[in-house]
C-alpha positions in Angstrom: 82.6 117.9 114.9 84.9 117.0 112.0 88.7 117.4 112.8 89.3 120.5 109.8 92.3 120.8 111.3 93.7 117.6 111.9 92.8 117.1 107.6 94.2 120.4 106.7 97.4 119.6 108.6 97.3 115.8 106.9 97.1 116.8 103.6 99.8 119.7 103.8 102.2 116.7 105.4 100.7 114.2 102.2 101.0 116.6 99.6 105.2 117.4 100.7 105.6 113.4 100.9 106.4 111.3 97.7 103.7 110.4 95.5 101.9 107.0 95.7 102.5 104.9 92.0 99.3 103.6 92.6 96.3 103.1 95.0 97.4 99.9 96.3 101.0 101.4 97.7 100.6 102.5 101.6 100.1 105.5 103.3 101.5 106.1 106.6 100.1 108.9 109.1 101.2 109.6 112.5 98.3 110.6 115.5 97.8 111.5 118.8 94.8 110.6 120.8 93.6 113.7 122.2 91.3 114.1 125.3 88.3 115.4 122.7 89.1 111.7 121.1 88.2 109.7 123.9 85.1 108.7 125.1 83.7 107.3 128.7 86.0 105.0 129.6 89.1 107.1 128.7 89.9 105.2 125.4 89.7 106.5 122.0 86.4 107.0 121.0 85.0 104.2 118.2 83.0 106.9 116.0 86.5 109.4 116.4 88.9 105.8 115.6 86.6 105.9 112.0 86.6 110.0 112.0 91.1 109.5 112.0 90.8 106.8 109.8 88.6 109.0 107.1 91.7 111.0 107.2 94.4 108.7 106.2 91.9 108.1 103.5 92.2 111.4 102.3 95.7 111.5 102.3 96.5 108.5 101.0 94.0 109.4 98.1 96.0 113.0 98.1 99.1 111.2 97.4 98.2 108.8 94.8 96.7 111.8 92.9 92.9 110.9 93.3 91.7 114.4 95.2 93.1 115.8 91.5 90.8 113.5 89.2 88.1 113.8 91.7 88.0 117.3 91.2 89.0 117.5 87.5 86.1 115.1 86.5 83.7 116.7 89.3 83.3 113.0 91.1 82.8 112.3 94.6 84.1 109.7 97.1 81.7 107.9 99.2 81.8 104.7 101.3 79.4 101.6 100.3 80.4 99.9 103.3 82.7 98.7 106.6 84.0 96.1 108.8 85.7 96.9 111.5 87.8 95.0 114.5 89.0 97.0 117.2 91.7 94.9 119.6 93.7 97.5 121.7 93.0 100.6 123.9 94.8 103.8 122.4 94.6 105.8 125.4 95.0 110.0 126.1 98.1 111.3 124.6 99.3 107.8 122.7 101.0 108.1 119.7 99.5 106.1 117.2 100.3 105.5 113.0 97.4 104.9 110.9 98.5 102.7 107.9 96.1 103.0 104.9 95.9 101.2 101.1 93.7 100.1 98.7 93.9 96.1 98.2 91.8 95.3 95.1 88.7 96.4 93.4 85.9 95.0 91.3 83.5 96.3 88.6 81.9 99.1 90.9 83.8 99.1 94.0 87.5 100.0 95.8 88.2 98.1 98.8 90.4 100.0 101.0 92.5 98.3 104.3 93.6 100.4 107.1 95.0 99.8 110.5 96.3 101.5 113.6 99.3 100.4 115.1 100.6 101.5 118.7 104.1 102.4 119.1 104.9 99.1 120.5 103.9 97.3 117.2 100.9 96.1 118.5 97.7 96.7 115.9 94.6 98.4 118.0 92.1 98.6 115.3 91.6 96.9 111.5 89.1 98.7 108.6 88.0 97.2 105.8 86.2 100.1 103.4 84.1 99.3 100.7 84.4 102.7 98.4 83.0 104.0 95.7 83.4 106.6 93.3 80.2 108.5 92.2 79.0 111.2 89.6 75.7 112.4 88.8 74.9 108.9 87.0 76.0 106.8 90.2 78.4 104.6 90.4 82.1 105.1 88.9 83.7 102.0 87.6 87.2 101.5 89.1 88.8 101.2 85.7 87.4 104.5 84.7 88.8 106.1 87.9 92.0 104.2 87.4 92.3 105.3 83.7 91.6 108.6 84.8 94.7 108.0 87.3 97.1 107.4 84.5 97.1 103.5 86.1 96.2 100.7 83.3 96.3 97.9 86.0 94.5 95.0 86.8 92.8 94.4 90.3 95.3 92.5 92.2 93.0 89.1 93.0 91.1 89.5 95.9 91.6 88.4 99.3 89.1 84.8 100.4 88.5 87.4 103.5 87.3 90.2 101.3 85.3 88.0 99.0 83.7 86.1 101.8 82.8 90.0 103.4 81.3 90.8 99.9 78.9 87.4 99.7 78.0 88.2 103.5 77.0 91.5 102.1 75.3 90.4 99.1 72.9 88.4 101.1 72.3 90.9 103.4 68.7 92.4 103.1 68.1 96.3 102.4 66.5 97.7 103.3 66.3 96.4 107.0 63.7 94.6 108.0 61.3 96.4 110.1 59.3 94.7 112.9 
């Protein structure tokens, strides 16, 4: 089940912090793995570790103003797309910070970072999030959301990794391939 709680409680905390000057500024959200986050081997849970990072999505987006525009223009925020690297345990009861930020876009998508760091500085887990922001025609262009923002910026230039992840992606088939 989806944490409701966990996102209420993120947002009120988002909402009292200073607001973002734009998408590509960090958010910062403090966790605690739970015993309903972990999963057989007593470890947080992979599909949960996605789950907490949808929240520091929404918070982040919360403080740089995009749940308002979403809502004013009636759009919706959806995800094209992952990669994911896990590297640490976060056990029961570890306090955790998930660090979220949007790096660059192109001409129809957002691509978002975020990482979860343990208390002792070590990072457990790295996202990459392809987003995108839809209306009833499809696809948003990230100008048009960032115009709707206030924000007249250019994307800074993408990352070799990100591009690289986007040609891997381009030449992926869809759909799958079926035996």
């Amino acid at each position: 089940m989806f944490p409701f709680l966990r996102m209420a409680k993120d947002v009120y905390l988002a909402r009292r912090m200073p607001k973002l000057k734009s998408l590509t500024e960090e958010h910062a959200s403090q966790h605690i793995c739970w015993p309903h986050d972990l999963d057989a081997f007593l470890e947080l849970n992979n599909g949960r570790a996605l789950t907490l990072y949808d929240l520091g999505r929404i918070a982040m987006a919360q403080r740089a103003g995009l749940i308002d525009v979403l809502r004013r223009e009636r759009w919706g925020l959806t995800m094209a797309g992952s990669h994911v690297r896990f590297r640490r345990r976060i056990r029961a009861f570890e306090r955790f910070q998930t660090r979220s930020r949007a790096v660059c876009w192109d001409q129809k998508f957002i691509y978002i970072e975020q990482s979860m760091w343990k208390r002792n500085g070590e990072c457990a887990s790295h996202v990459l999030y392809r987003a995108a922001v839809t209306d009833k025609n499809g696809i948003v262009a990230p100008l048009r959301v960032l115009a709707a923002l206030g924000q007249d910026i250019p994307s800074p230039a993408m990352p070799d990794w990100i591009m690289n992840w986007t040609l891997a992606e381009a030449s992926r088939p869809w759909p799958p391939m079926q035996d």
